[in-house]
N, CA and C atoms of all chains as a GROMACS GRO file, in nm:
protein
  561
    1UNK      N    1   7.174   8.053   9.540
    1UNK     CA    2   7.178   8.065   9.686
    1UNK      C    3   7.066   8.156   9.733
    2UNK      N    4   6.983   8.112   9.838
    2UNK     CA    5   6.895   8.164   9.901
    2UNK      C    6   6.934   8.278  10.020
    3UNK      N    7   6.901   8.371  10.012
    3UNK     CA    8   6.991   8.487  10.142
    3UNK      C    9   6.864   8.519  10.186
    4UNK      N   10   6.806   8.499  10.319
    4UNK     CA   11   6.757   8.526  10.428
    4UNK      C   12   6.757   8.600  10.562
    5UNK      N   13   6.742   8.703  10.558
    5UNK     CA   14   6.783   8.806  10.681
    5UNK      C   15   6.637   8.823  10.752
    6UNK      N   16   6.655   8.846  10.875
    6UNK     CA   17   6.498   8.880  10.946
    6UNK      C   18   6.592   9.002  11.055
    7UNK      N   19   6.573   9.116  11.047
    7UNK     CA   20   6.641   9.226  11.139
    7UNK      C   21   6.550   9.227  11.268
    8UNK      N   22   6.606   9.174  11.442
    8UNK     CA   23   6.514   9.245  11.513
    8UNK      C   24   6.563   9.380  11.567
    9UNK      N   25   6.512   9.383  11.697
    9UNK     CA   26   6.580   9.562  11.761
    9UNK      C   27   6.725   9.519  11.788
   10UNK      N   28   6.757   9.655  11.721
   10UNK     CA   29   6.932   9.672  11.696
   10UNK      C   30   6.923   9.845  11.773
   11UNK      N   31   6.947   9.817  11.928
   11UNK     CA   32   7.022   9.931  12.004
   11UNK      C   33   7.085   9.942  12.060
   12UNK      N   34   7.228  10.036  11.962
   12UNK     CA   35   7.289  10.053  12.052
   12UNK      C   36   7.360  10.183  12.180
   13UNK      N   37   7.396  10.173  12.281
   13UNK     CA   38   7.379  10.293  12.377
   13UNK      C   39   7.491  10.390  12.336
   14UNK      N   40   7.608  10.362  12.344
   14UNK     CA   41   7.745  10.462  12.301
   14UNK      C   42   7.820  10.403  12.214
   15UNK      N   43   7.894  10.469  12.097
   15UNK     CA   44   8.005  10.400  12.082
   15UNK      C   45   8.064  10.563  12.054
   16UNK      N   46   8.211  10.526  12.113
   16UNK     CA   47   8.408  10.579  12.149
   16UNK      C   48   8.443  10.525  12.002
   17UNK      N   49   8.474  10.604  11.905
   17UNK     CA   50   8.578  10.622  11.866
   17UNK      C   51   8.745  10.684  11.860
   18UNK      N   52   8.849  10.660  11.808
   18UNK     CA   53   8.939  10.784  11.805
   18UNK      C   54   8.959  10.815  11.694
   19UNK      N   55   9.021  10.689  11.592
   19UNK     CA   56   8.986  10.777  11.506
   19UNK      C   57   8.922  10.656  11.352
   20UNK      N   58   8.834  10.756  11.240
   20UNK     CA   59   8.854  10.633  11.148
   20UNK      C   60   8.983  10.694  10.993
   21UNK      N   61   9.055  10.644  10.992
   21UNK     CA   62   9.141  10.691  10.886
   21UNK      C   63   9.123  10.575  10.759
   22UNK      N   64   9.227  10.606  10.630
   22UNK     CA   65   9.270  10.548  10.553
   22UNK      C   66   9.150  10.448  10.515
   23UNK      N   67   9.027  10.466  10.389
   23UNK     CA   68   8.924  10.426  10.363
   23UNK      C   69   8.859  10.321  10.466
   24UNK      N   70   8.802  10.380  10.541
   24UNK     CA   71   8.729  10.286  10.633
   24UNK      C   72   8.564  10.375  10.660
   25UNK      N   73   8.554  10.245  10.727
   25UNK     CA   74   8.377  10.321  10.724
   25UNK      C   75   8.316  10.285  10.837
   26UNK      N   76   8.253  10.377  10.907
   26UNK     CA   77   8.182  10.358  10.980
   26UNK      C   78   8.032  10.392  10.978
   27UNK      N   79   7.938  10.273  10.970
   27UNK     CA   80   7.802  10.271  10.907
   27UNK      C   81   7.662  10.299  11.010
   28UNK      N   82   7.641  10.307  11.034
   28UNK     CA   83   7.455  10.318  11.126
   28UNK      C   84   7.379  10.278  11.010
   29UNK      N   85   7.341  10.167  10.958
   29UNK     CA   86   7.229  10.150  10.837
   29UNK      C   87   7.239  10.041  10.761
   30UNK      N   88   7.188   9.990  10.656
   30UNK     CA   89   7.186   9.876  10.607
   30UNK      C   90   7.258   9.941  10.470
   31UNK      N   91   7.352   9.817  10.439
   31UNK     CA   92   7.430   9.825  10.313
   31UNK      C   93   7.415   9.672  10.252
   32UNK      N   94   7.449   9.682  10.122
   32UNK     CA   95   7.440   9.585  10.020
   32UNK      C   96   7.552   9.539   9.999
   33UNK      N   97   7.670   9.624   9.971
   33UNK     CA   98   7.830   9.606   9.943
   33UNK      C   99   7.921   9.677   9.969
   34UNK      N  100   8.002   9.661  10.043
   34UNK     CA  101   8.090   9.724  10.062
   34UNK      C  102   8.254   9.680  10.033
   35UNK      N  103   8.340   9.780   9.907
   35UNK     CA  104   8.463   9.658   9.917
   35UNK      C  105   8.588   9.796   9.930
   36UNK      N  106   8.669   9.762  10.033
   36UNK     CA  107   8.765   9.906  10.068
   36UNK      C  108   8.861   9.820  10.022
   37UNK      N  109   8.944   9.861   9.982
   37UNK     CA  110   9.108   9.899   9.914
   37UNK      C  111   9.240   9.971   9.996
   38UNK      N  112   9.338   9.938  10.044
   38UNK     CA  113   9.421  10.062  10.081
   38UNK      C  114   9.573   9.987  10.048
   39UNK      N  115   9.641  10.023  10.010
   39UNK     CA  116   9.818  10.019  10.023
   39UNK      C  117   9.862  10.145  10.116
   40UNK      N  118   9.943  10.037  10.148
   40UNK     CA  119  10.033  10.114  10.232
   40UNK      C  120  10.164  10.098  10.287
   41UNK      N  121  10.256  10.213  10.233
   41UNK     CA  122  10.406  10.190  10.178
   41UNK      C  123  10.531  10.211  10.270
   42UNK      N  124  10.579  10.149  10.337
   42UNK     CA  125  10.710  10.192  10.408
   42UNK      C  126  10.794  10.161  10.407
   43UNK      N  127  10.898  10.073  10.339
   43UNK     CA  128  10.997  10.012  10.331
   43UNK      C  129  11.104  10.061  10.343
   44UNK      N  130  11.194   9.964  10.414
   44UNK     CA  131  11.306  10.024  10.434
   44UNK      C  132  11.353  10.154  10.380
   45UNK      N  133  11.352  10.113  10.245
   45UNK     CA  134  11.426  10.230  10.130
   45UNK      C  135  11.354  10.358  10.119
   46UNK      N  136  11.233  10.345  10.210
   46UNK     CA  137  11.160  10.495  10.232
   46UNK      C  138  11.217  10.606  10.328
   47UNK      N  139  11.385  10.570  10.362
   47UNK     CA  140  11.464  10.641  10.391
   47UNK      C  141  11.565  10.736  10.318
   48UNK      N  142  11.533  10.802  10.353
   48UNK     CA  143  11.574  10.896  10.209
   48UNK      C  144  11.676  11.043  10.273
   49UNK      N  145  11.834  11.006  10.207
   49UNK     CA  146  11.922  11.019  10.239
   49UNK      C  147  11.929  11.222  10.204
   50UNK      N  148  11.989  11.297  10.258
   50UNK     CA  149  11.991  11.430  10.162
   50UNK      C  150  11.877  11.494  10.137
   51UNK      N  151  11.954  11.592  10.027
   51UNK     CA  152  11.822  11.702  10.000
   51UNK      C  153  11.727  11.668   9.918
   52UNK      N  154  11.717  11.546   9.805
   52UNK     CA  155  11.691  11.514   9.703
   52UNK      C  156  11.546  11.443   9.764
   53UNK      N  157  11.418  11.427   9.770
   53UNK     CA  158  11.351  11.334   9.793
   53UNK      C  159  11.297  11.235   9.668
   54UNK      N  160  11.285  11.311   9.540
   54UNK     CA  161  11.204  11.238   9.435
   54UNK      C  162  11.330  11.091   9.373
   55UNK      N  163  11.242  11.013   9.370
   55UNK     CA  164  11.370  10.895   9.327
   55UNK      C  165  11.389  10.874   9.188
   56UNK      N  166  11.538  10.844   9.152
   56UNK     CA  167  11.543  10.899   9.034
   56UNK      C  168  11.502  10.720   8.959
   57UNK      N  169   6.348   9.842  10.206
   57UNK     CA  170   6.405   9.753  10.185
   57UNK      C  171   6.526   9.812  10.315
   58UNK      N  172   6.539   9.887  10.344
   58UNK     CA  173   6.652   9.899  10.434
   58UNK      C  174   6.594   9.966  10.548
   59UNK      N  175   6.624  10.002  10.661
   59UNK     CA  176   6.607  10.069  10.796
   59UNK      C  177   6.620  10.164  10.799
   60UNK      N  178   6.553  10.224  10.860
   60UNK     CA  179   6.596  10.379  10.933
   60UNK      C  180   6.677  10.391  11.041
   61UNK      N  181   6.765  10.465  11.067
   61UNK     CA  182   6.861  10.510  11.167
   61UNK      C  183   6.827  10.622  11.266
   62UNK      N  184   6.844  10.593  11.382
   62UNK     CA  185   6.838  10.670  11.437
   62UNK      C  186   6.943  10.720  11.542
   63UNK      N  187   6.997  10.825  11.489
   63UNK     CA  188   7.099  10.876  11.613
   63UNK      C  189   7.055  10.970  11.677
   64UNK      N  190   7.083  10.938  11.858
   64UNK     CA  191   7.025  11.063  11.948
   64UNK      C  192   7.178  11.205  11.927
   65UNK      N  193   7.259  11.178  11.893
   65UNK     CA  194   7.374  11.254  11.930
   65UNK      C  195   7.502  11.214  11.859
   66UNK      N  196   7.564  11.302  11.785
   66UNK     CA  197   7.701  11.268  11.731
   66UNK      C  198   7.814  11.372  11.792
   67UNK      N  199   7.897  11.320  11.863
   67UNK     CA  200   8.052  11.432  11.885
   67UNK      C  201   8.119  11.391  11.780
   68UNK      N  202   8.166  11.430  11.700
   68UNK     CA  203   8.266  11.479  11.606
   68UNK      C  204   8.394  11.582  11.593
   69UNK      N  205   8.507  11.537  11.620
   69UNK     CA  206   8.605  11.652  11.671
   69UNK      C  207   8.689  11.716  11.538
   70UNK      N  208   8.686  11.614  11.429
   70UNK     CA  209   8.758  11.677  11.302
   70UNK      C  210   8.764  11.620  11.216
   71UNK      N  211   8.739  11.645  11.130
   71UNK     CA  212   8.693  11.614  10.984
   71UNK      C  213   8.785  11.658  10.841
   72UNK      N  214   8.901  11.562  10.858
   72UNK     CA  215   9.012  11.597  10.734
   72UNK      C  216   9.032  11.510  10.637
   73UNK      N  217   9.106  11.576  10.558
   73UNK     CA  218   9.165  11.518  10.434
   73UNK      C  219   9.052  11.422  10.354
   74UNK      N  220   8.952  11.479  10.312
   74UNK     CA  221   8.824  11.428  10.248
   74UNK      C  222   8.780  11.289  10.358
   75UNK      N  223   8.769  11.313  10.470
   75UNK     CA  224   8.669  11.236  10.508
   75UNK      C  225   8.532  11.295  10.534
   76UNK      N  226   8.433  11.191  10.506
   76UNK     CA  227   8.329  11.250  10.497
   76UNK      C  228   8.176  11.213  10.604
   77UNK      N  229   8.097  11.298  10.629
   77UNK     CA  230   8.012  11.266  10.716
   77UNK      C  231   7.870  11.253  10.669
   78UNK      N  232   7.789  11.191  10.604
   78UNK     CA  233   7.722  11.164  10.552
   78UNK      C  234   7.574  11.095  10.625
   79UNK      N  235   7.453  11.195  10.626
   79UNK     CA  236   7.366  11.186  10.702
   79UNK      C  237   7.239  11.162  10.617
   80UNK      N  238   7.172  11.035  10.587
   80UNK     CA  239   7.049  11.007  10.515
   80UNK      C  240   7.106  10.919  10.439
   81UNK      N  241   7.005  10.857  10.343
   81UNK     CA  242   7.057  10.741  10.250
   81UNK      C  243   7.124  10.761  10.111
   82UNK      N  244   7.204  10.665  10.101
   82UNK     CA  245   7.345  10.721  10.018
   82UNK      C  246   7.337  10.585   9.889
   83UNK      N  247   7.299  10.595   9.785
   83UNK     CA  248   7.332  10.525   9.670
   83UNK      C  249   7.458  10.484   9.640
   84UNK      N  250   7.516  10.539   9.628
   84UNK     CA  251   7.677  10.475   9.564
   84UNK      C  252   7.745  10.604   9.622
   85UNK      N  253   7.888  10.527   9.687
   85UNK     CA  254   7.978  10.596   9.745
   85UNK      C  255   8.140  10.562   9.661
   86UNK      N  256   8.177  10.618   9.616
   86UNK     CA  257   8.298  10.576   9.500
   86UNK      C  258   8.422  10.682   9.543
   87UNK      N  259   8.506  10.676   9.668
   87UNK     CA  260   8.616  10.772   9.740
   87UNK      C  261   8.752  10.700   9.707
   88UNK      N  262   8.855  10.794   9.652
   88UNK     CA  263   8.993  10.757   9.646
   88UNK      C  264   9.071  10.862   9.716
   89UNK      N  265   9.173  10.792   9.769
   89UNK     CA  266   9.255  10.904   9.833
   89UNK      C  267   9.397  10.862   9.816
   90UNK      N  268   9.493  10.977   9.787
   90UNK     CA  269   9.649  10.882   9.784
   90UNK      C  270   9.722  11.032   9.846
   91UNK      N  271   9.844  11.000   9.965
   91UNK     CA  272   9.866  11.077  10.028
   91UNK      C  273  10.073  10.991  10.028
   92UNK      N  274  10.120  11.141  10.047
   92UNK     CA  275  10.282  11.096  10.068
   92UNK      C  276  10.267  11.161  10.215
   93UNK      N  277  10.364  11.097  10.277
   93UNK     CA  278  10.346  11.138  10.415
   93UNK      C  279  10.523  11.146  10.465
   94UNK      N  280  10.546  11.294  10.436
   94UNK     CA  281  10.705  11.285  10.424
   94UNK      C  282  10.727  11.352  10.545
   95UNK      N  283  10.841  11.284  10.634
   95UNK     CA  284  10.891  11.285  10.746
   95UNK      C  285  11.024  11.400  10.706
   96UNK      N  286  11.048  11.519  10.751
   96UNK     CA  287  11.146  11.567  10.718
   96UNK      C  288  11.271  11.591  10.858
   97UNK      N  289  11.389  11.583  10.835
   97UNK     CA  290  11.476  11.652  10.940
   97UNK      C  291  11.429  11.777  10.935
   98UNK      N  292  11.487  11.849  10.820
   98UNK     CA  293  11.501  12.011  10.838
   98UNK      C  294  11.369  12.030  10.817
   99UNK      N  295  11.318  12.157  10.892
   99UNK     CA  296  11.209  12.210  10.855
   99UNK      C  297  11.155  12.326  10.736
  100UNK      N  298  11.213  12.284  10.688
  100UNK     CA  299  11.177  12.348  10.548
  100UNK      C  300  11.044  12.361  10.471
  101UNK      N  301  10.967  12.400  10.515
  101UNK     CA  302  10.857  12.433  10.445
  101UNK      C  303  10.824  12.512  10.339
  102UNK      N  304  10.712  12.432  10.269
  102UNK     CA  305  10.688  12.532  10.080
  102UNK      C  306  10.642  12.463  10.040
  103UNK      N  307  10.699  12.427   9.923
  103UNK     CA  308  10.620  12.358   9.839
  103UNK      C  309  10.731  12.222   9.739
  104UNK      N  310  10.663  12.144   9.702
  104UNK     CA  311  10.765  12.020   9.725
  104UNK      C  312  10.682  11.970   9.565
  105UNK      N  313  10.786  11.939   9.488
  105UNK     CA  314  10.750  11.899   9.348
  105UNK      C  315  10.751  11.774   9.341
  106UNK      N  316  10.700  11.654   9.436
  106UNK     CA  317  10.712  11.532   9.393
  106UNK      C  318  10.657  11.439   9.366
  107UNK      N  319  10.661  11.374   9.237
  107UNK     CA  320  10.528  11.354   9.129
  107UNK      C  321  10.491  11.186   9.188
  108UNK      N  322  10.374  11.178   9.173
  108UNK     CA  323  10.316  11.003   9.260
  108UNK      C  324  10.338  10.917   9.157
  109UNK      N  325  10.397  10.941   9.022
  109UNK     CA  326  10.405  10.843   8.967
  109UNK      C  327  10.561  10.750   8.976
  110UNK      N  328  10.620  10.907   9.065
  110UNK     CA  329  10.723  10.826   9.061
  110UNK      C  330  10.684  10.670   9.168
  111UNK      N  331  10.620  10.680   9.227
  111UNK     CA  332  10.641  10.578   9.343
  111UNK      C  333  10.495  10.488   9.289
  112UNK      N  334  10.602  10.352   9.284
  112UNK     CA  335  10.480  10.201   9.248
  112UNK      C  336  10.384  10.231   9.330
  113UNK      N  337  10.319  10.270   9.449
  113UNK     CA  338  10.230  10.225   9.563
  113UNK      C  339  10.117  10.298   9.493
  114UNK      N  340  10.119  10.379   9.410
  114UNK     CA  341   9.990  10.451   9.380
  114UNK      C  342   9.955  10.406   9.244
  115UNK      N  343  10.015  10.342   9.148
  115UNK     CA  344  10.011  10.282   9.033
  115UNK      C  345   9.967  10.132   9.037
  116UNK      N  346   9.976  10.047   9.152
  116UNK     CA  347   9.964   9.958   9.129
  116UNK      C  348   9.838   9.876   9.157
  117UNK      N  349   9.762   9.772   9.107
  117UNK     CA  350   9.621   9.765   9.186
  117UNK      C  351   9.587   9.690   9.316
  118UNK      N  352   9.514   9.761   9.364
  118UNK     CA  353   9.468   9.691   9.497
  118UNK      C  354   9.369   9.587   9.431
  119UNK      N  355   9.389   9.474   9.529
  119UNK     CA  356   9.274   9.355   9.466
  119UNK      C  357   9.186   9.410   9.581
  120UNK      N  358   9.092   9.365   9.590
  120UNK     CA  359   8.947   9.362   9.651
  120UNK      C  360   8.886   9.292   9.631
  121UNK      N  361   8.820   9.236   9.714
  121UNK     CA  362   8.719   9.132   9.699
  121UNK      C  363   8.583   9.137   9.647
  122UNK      N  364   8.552   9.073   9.570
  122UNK     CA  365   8.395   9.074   9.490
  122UNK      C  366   8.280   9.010   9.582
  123UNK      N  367   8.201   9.125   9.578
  123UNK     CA  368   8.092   9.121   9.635
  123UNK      C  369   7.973   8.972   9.594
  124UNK      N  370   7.985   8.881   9.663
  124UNK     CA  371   7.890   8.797   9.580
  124UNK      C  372   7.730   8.804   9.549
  125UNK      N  373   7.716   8.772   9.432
  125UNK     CA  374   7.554   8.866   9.364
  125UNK      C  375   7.449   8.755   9.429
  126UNK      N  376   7.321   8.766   9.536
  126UNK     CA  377   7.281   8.649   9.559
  126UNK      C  378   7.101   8.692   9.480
  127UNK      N  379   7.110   8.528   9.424
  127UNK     CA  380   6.990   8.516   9.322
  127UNK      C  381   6.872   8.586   9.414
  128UNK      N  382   6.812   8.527   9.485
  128UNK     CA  383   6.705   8.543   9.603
  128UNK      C  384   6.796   8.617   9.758
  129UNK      N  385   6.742   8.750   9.753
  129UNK     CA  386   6.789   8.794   9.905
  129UNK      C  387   6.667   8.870   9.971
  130UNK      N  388   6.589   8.808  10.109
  130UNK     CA  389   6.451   8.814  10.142
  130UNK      C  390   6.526   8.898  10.241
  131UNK      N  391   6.467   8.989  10.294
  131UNK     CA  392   6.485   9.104  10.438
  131UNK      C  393   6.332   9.109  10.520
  132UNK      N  394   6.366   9.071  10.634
  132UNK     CA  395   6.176   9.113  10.702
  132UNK      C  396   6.223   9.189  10.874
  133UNK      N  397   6.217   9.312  10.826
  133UNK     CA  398   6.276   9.397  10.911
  133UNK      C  399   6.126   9.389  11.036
  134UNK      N  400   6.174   9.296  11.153
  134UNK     CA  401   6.074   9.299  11.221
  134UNK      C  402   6.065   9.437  11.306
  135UNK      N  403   6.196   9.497  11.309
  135UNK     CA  404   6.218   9.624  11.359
  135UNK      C  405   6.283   9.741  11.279
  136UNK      N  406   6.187   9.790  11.240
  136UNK     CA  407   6.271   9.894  11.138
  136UNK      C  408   6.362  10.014  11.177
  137UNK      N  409   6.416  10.010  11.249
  137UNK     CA  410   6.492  10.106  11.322
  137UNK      C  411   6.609  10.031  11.371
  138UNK      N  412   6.716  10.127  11.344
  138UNK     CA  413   6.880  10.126  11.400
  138UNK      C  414   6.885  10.226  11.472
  139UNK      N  415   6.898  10.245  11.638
  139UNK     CA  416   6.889  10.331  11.742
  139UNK      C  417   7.032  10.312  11.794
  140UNK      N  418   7.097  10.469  11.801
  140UNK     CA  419   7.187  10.439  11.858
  140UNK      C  420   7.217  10.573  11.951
  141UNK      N  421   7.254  10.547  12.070
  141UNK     CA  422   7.248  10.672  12.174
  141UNK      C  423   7.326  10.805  12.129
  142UNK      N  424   7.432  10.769  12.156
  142UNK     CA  425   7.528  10.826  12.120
  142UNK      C  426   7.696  10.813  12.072
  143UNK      N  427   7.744  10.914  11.954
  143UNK     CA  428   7.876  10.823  11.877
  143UNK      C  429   7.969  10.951  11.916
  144UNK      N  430   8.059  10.921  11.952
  144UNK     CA  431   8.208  11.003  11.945
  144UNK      C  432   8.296  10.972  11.920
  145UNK      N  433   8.350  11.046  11.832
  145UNK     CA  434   8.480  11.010  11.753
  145UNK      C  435   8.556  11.135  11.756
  146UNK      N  436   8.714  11.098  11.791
  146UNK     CA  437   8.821  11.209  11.706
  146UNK      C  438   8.817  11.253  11.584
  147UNK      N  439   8.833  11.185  11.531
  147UNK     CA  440   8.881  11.204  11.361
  147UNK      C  441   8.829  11.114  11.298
  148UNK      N  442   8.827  11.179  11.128
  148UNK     CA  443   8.767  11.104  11.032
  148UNK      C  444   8.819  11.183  10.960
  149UNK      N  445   8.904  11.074  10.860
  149UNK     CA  446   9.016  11.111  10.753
  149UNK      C  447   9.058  11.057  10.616
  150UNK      N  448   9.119  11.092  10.555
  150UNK     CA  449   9.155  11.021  10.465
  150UNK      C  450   9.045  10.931  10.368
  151UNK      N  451   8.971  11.025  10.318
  151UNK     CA  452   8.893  10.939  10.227
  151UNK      C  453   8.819  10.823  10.312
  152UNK      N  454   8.763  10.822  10.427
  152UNK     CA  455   8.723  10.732  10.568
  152UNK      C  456   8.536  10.834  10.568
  153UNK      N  457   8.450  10.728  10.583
  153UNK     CA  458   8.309  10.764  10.591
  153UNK      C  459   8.256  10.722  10.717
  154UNK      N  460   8.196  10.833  10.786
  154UNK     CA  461   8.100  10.845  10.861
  154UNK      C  462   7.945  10.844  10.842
  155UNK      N  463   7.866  10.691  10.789
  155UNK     CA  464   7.730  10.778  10.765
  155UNK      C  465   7.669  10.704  10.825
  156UNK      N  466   7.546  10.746  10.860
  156UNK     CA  467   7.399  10.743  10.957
  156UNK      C  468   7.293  10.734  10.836
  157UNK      N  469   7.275  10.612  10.790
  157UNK     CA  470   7.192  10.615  10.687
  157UNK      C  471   7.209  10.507  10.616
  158UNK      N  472   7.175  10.436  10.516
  158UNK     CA  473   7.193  10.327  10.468
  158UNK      C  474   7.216  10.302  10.335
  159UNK      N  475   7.308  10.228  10.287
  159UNK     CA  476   7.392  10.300  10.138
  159UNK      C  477   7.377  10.173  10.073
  160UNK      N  478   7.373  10.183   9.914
  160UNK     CA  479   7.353  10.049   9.848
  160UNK      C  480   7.514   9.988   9.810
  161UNK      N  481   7.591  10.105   9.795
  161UNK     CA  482   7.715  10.045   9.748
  161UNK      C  483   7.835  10.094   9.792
  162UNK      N  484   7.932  10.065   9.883
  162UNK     CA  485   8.055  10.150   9.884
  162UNK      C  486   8.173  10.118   9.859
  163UNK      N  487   8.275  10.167   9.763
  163UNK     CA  488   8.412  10.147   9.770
  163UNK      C  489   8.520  10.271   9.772
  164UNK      N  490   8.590  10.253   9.834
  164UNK     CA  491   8.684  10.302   9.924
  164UNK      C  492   8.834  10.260   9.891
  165UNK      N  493   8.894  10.349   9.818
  165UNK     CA  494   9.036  10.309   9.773
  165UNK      C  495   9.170  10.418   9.833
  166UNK      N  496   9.268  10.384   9.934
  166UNK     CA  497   9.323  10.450   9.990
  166UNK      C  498   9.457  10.445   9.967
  167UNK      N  499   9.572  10.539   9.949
  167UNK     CA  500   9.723  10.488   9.895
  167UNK      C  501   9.846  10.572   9.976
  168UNK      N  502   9.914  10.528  10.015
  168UNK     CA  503  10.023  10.589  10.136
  168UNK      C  504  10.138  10.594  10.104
  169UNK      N  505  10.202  10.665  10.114
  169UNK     CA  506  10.341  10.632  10.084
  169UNK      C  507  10.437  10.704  10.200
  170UNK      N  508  10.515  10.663  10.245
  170UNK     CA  509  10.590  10.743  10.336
  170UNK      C  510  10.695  10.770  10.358
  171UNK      N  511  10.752  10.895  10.376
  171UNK     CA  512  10.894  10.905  10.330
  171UNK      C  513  10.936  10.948  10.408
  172UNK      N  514  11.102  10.911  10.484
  172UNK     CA  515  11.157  10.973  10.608
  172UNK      C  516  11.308  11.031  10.551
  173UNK      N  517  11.318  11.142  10.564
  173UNK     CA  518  11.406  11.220  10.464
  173UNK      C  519  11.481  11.302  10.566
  174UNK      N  520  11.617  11.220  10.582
  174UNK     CA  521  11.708  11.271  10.702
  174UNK      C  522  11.877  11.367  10.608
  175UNK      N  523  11.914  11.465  10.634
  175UNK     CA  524  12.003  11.555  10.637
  175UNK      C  525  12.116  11.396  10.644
  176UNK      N  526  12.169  11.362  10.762
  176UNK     CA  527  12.245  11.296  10.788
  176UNK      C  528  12.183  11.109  10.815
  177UNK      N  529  12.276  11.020  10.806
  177UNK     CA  530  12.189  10.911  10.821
  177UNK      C  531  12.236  10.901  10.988
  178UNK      N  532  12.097  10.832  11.036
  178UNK     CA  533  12.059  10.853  11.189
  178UNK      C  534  12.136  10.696  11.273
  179UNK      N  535  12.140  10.588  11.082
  179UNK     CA  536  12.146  10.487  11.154
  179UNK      C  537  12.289  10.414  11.128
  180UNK      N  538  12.393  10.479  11.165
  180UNK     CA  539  12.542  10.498  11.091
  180UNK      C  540  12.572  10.336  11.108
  181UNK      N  541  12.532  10.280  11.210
  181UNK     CA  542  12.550  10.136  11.234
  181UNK      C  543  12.549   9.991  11.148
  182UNK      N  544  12.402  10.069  11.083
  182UNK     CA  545  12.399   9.945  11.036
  182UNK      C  546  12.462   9.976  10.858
  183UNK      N  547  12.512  10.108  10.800
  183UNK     CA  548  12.577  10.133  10.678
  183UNK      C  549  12.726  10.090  10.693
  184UNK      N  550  12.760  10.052  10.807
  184UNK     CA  551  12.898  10.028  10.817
  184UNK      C  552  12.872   9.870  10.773
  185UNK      N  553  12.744   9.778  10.849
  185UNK     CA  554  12.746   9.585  10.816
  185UNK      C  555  12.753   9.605  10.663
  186UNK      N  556  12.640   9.700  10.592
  186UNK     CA  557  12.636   9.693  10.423
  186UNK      C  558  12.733   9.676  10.401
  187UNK      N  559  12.840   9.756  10.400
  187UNK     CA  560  12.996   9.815  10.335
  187UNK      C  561  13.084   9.681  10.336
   0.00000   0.00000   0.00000
């Protein structure tokens, strides 16, 4: 496969964020690869009864 | 082979839990982060012995997608510059990148777990359908 890019003017005036959390990225620049990953756990049973938190 | 960046101005209000802000060009970026995020009734504060292996979410693998390798990749930067006025952001967290610069490789692996840990149960209703 042949990959062909020609970049012209790239400006931009503002950018608003609030927030970036939990592996994310926010770039200004040229990248090659980028591969993010995240789990993320809540299930029901992440209710957790008493004093005890660790599950046995 | 890559651009220059240009930022007139960054607001930045806080910068936690290994996120990072990263200004110029960046080779390989390789960030993990794994966080329990325990909701407590009582306020009991200290220190809390509870080990991540107990819980699958941090043991188990995230798939990710493979970058595909291309034989021929031509770039003809008729404008070599990335201009950008100005960026504001709240927060940047959790193993989460901020950079102004141009990076050859990044991965980013993040793990949550969350725990809501009540004295009494809140939701008496629905332990009575179980029963």
């Amino acid at each position: 496969m042949k990959f062909c890019v020609t970049n012209h003017e790239l400006y931009v005036g503002e950018i608003h964020i609030i927030g970036v959390g939990l592996s994310s990225v926010v770039l200004i620049g040229d990248t090659d690869c980028i591969s993010l990953g995240s789990a993320f756990d809540t299930p029901p049973e992440s209710l957790v009864l008493g004093t005890s938190l660790v599950p046995l | 082979m890559y651009r220059t960046s240009i930022v007139d101005c960054v607001n930045l209000n806080s910068l936690a839990n290994s996120g990072v802000l990263q200004t110029g060009d960046t080779d390989k970026i390789n960030s993990f982060s794994a966080a329990l995020a325990i909701q407590r009734e009582s306020t009991k504060f200290g220190t809390f012995n509870v080990p991540y292996s107990k819980y699958k979410v941090f043991s188990q693998p995230v798939l990710v997608p493979v970058c595909p390798v291309y034989k021929v990749k031509q770039t003809y930067h008729a404008n070599p510059y990335i201009r950008v006025g100005k960026i504001d952001i709240l927060g940047v967290s959790s193993s989460s990148i901020l950079h102004i610069g141009s990076v050859n490789d990044v991965k980013l692996q993040s793990r949550v777990k969350h725990i809501r840990n009540f004295l009494t149960n809140p939701y008496p209703e629905s332990e009575e359908e179980e029963t």
